[in-house]
N, C-alpha and C positions, 0 to 999 in steps of 0.2 A: 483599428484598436480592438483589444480580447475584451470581452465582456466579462466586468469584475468575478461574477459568477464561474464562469467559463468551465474552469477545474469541476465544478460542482457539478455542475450537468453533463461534463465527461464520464463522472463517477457515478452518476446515476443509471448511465446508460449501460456500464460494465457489472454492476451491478443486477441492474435486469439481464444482463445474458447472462451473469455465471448464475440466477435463479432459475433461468430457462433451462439451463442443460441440467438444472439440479447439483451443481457444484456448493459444498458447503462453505462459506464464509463470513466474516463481518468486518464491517467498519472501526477503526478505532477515531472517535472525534477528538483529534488534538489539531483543528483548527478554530475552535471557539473563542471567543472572549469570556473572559472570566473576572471575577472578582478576587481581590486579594484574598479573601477568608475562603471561597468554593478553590482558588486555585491552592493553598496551602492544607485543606481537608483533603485533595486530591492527592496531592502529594506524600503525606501521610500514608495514604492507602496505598500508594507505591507508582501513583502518576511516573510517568517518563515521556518528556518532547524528543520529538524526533520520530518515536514511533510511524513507522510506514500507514499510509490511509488505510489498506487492505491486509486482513492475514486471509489466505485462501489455505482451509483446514482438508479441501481432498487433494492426496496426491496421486496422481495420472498412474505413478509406477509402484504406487505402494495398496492398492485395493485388496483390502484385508488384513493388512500387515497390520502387526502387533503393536509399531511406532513408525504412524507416518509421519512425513514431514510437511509441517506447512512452507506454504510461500508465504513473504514478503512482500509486497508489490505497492511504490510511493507510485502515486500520479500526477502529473506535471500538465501544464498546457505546451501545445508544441513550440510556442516563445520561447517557453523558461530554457529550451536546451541552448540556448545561445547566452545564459548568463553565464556567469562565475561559477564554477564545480553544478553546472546543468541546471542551478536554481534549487539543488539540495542546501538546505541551511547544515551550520554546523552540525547540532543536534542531531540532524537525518543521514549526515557522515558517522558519525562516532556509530548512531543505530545498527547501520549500515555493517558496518567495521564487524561488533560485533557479533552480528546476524552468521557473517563469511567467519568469521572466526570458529563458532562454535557450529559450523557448519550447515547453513540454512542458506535456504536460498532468498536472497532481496535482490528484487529490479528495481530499475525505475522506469518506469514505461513516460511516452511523451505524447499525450491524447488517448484516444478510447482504440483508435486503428490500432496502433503500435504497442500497447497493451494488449490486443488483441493475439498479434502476430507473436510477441515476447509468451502469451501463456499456450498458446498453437505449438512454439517451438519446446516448449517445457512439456509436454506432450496431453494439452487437455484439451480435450475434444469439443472445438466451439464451431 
């Protein structure tokens, strides 16, 4: 059995590496609970579900450039890739969609390894 947690403490760990190498990034928390009045205030402000767990703001092939591009990067436990569309909710497809559309890059990585190996291959030096 995965430990309800599980994600969380994947995310923490990728988190302290992209700190370590000094790659700049943050968390977007859209897996909270909320209140109908905090989630409707949120919304307002321009809240969006689906949003990816991580935007990673250094790009590997863009240092110094005038408009780099961030990454997208959802994280999964390595279970969820045996659901239905990998264990992406709607939401994280439509996001997703978007992301590719206007030309950004979103993964979805599947544990801390494989998000490892997926931001290796995108060429950032971990």
């Amino acid at each position: 059995m995965v430990h309800k947690n599980a994600e969380h403490y994947e995310q923490v760990a990728l988190h302290e590496l992209l700190d370590m190498h000094r790659i700049v990034h943050f968390s977007v928390p859209n897996a909270a609970k909320r209140s109908y009045a905090l989630m409707s205030f949120l919304k307002a402000e321009g809240f969006r579900a689906g949003v990816a767990d991580l935007v990673i703001m250094s790009d590997p092939h863009c240092v110094g450039a005038m408009f780099p591009r961030p990454v997208f990067l959802e994280l999964k436990t390595k279970e969820r890739k045996k659901e239905k569309d990998g264990g992406c909710s709607e939401a994280q497809m439509l996001f997703a969609k978007d992301c590719e559309e206007l030309g950004y890059t979103y993964v979805v990585a599947y544990g801390f390894d494989n998000a490892v190996e997926i931001l290796k291959g995108l060429g950032y030096g971990l």
